[in-house]
C-alpha positions as CSV (number, residue, x, y, z in Angstrom):
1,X,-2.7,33.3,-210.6
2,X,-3.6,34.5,-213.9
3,X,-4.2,31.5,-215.9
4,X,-6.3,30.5,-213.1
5,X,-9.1,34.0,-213.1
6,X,-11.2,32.4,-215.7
7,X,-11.9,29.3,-213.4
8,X,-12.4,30.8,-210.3
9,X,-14.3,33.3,-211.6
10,X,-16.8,30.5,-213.2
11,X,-16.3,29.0,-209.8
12,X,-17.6,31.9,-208.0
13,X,-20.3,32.7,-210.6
14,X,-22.1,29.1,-210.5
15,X,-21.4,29.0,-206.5
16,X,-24.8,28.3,-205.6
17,X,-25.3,25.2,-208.0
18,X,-21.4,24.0,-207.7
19,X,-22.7,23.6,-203.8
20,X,-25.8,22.1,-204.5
21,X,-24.1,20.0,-206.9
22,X,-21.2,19.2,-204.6
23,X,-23.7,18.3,-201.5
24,X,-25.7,15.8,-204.2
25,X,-22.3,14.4,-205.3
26,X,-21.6,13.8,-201.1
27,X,-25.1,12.5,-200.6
28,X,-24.7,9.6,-203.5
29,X,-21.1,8.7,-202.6
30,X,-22.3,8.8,-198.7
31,X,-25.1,6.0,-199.9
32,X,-22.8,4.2,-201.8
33,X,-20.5,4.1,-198.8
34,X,-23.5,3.0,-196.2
35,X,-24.6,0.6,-198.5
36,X,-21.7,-1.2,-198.6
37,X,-20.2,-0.8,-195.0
38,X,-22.8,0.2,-192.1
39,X,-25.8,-1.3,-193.5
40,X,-26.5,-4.8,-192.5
41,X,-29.7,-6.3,-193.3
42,X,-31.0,-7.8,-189.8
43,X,-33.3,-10.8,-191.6
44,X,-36.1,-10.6,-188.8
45,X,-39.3,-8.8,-188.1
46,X,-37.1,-5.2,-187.2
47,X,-36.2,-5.6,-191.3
48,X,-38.3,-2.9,-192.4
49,X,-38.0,-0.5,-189.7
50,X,-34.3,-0.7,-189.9
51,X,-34.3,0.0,-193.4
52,X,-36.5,2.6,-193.3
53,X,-34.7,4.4,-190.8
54,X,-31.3,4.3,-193.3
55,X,-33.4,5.6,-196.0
56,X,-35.1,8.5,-194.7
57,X,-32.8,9.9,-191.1
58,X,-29.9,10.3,-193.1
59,X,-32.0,12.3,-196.0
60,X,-33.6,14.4,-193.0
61,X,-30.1,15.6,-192.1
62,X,-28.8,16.2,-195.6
63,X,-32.3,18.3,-195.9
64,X,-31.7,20.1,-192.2
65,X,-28.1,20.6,-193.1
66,X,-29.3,22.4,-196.2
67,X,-31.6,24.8,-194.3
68,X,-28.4,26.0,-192.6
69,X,-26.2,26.4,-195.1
70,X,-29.2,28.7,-196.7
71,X,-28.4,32.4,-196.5
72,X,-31.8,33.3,-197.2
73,X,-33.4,31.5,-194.1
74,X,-31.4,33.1,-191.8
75,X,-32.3,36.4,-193.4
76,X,-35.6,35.6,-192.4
77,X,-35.5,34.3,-189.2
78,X,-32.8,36.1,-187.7
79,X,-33.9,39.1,-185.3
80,X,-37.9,37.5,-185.3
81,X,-37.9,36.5,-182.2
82,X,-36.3,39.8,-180.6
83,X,-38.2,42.4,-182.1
84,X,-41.5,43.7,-180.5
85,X,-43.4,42.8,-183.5
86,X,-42.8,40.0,-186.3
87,X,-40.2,41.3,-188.2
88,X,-40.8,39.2,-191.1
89,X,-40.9,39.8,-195.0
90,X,-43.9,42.5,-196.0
91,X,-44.7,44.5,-193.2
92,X,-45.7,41.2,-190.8
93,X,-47.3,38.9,-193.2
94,X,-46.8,35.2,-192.8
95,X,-47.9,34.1,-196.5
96,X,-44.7,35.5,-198.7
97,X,-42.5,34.3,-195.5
98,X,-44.2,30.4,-195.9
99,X,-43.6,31.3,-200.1
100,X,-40.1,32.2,-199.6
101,X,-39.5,29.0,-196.9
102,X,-41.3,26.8,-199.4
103,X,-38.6,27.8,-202.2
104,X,-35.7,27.6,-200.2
105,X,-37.4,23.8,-198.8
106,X,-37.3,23.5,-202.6
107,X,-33.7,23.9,-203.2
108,X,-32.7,22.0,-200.6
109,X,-34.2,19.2,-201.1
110,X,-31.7,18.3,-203.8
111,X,-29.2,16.3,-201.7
112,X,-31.9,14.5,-199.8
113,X,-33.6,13.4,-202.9
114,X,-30.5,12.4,-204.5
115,X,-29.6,10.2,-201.2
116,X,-33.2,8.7,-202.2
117,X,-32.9,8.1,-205.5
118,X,-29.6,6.8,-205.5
119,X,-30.6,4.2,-202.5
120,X,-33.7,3.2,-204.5
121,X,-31.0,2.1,-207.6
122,X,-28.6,0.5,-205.5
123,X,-31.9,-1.5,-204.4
124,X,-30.2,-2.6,-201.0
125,X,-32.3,-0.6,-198.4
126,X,-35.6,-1.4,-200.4
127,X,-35.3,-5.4,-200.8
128,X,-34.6,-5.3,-196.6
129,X,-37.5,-3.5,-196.1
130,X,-39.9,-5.3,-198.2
131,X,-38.9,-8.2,-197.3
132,X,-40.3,-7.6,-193.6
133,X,-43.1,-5.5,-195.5
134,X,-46.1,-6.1,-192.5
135,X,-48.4,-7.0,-195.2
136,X,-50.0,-9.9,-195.1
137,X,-51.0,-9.7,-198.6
138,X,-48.2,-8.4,-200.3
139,X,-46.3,-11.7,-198.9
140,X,-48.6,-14.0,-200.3
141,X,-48.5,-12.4,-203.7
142,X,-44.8,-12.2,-203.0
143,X,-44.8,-16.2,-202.4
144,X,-47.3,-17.3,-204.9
145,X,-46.5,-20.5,-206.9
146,X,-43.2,-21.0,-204.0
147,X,-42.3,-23.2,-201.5
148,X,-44.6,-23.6,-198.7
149,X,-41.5,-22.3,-196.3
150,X,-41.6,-19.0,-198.6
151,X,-44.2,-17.3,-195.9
152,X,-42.0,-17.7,-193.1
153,X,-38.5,-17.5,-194.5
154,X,-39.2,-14.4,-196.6
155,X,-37.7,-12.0,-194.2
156,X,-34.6,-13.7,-194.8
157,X,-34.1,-13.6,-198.4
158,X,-31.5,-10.8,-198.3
159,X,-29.5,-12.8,-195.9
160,X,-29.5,-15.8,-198.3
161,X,-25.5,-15.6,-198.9
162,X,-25.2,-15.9,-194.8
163,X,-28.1,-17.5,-194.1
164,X,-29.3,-21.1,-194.8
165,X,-32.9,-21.8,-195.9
166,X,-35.0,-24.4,-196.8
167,X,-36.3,-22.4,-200.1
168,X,-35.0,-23.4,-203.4
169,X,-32.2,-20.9,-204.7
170,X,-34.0,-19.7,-208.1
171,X,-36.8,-18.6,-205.7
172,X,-34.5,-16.6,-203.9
173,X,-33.0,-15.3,-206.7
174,X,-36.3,-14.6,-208.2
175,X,-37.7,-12.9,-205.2
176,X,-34.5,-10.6,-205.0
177,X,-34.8,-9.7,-208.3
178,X,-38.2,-8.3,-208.4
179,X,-37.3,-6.3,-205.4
180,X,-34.5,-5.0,-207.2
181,X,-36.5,-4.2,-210.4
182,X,-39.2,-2.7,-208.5
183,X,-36.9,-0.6,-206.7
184,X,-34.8,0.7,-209.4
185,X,-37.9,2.1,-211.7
186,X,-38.9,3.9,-208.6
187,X,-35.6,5.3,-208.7
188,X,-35.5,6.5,-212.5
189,X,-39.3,7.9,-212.0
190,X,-37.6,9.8,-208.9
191,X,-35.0,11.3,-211.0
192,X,-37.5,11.8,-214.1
193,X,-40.0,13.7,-212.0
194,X,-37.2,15.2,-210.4
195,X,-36.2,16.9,-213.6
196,X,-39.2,17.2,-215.4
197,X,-40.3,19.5,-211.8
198,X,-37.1,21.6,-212.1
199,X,-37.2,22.0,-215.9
200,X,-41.0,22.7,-215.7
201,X,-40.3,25.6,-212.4
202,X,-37.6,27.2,-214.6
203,X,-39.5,27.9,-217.3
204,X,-42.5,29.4,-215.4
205,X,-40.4,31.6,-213.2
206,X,-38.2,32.8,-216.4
207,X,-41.9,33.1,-218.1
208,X,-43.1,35.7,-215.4
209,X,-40.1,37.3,-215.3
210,X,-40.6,41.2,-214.9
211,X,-37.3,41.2,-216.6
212,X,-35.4,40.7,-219.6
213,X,-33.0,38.3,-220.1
214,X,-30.1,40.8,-220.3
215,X,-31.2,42.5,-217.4
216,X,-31.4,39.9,-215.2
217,X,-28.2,38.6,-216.2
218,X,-27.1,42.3,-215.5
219,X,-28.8,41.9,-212.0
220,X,-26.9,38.6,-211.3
221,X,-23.8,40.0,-211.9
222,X,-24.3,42.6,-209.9
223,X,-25.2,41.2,-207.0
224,X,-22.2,39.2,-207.2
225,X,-20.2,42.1,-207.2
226,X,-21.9,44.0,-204.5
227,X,-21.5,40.9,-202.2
228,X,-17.6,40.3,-202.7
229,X,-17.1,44.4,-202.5
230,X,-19.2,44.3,-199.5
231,X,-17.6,41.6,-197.9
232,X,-13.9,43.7,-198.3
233,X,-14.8,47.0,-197.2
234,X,-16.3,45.5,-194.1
235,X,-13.3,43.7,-193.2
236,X,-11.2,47.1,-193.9
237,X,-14.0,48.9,-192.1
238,X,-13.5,46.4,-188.8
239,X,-10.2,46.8,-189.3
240,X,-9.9,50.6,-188.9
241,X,-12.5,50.7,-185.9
242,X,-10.6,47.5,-184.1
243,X,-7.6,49.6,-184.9
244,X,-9.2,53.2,-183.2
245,X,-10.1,51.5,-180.5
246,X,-7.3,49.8,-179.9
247,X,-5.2,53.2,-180.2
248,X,-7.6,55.2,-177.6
249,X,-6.8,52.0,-175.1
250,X,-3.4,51.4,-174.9
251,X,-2.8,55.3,-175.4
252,X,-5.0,56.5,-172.7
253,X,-6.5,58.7,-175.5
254,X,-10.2,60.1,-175.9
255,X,-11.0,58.2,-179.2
256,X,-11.6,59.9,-182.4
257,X,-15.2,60.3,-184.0
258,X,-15.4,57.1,-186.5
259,X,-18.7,57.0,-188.5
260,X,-20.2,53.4,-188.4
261,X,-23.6,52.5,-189.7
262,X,-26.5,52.4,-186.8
263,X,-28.2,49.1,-185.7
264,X,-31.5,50.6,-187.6
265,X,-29.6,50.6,-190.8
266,X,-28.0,47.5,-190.7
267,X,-31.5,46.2,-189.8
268,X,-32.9,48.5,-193.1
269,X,-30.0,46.9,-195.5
270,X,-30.4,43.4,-193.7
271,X,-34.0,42.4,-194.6
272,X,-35.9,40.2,-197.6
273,X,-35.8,42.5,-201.2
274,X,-39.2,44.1,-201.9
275,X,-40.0,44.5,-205.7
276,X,-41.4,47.3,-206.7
277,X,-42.2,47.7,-210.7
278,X,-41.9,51.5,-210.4
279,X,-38.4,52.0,-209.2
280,X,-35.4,49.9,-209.8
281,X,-33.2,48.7,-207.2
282,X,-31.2,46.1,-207.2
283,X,-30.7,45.0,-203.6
284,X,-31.9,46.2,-200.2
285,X,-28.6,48.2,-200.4
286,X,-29.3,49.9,-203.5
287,X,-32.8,50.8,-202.3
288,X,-31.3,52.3,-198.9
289,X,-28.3,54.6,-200.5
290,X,-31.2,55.8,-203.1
291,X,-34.0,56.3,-200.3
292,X,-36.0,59.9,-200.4
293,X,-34.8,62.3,-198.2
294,X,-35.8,62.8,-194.8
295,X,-37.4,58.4,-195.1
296,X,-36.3,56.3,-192.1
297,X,-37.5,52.9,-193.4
298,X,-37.0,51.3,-196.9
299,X,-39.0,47.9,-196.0
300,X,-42.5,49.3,-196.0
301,X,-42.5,51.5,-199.0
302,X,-45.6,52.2,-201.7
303,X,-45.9,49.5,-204.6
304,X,-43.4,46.9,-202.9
305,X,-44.6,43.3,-202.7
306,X,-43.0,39.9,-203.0
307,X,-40.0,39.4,-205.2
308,X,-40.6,37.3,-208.5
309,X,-39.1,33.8,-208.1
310,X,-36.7,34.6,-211.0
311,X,-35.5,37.2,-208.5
312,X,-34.8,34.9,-205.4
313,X,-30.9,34.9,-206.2
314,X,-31.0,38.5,-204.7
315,X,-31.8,37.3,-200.8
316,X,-28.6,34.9,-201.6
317,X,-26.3,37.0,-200.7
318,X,-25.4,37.4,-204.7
319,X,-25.3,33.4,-205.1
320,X,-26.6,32.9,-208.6
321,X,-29.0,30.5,-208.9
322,X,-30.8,29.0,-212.4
């Protein structure tokens, strides 16, 4: 296993965007696939509704499917809806909780917009669904200089190989090229803007970092660490409870005391980091073990607010993000 630490190590360091990266990678080859298999152009009036529906349900799903995957959301949903007051990120207020749902929205939006783009340059779905456009306008500009048949044979162009019509075959061709052109720049100005967005984010949240660069690189790698650790000594801690009370039951035997953390702690340890400038904690974890004695909550303490977006890898469960 040795000559394979460095890679797994680089594979557990880069988790977050090797997932990301992977689900893009699924969405494009998933297009590719209904492109070429499920997707068949119905030539009628239902053309651009049909289309429409393969361009955007599928990207829904990818986008939903991202929102569960997404350790932070259910850090911030989970246990709102049983507690006797919202018990949501900053003592009850809703505007860093619609901040921190708008970042994670933004992340996982990467696999749905990469379905998108990658539809729009395959140009299938878009010359369907322009081609039953209901646009009266944009048909006779579409037909201009044509056949007189162009109006009403339009909608089915992209059924022209199947199909026969009483349009001439360069106008076909002429009409399915546009399309295509027109919906392969959308596609490059998808992925440009796409880039120039995440290029253009990076560098303002590494800007107003609190930070340094070392230390933040120190942070991620902590986090990392805390999460694997924390992961292993609660399996060995389940382990030796599942194994106590196992003994006292088959035994017959009063069980031993066993220390386990209380339902308000896991609660303290379990919610949305706070930053605070003053003090320097590096997880909700840290900030509990390091608390003042005699405190009984960690969430609502003086000078905490809203993490800096260079910081949002901490609610990820150590996943390290850009």
């Amino acid at each position: 296993m040795a000559p394979f630490k460095p890679v797994l190590n680089l594979v557990v360091k880069h988790s977050a965007l090797l997932g990301y990266g992977t689900l893009s990678l699924l969405a494009a080859g998933g297009e590719q696939l209904f492109s070429a298999v499920v997707f068949r152009c119905p030539c009628n009036s239902w053309n651009f509704s049909y289309s429409l529906v393969f361009l955007l349900v599928p990207a829904l799903v990818l986008l939903l499917l991202g929102y569960v995957l997404s350790t932070r959301m259910w850090k911030l949903f989970t246990g709102c809806c049983a507690s006797p007051r919202p018990r949501l990120y900053g003592g009850g207020q809703y505007c860093p909780c619609l901040c921190i749902f708008c970042q994670v929205t933004a992340a996982v939006a990467l696999a749905p917009l990469t379905w998108i783009a990658s539809a729009l340059l395959n140009a299938t779905f878009y010359e369907c669904a322009m081609s039953g456009y209901p646009n009266i306008t944009l048909g006779k500009s579409l037909c201009l200089g044509k056949d007189a048949t162009c109006p009403q044979e339009v909608s089915r162009v992209p059924c022209a190989n199947t199909q026969h019509l009483d349009m001439k075959k360069s106008q076909v061709e002429e009409i399915l090229l546009q399309r295509r052109a027109e919906s392969q720049v959308m596609g490059w100005l998808l992925i440009a803007g796409i880039m120039t967005l995440g290029l253009v984010f990076m560098c303002i949240s590494h800007c107003c970092s609190p930070v340094s660069f070392l230390q933040l690189k120190f942070w991620k790698t902590y986090s990392q660490r805390e999460q694997e650790l924390f992961e292993q000594k609660s399996k060995e801690h389940a382990r030796e409870l599942a194994e106590r009370n196992l003994k006292s039951f088959f035994e017959s035997t009063k069980p031993a005391p066993f220390l386990t953390p209380s339902a308000k702690e896991w609660q303290q340890v379990s919610s949305l980091y706070t930053f605070n400038a003053k003090e320097q904690h590096y997880s909700m974890l840290h900030k509990y073990v390091e608390r003042a004695e005699g405190t009984t909550s960690i969430r609502l303490s003086e000078g905490d607010g809203s993490p800096p977006i260079v910081l949002e890898f901490v609610d990820n469960c150590g996943e390290a993000g850009f």
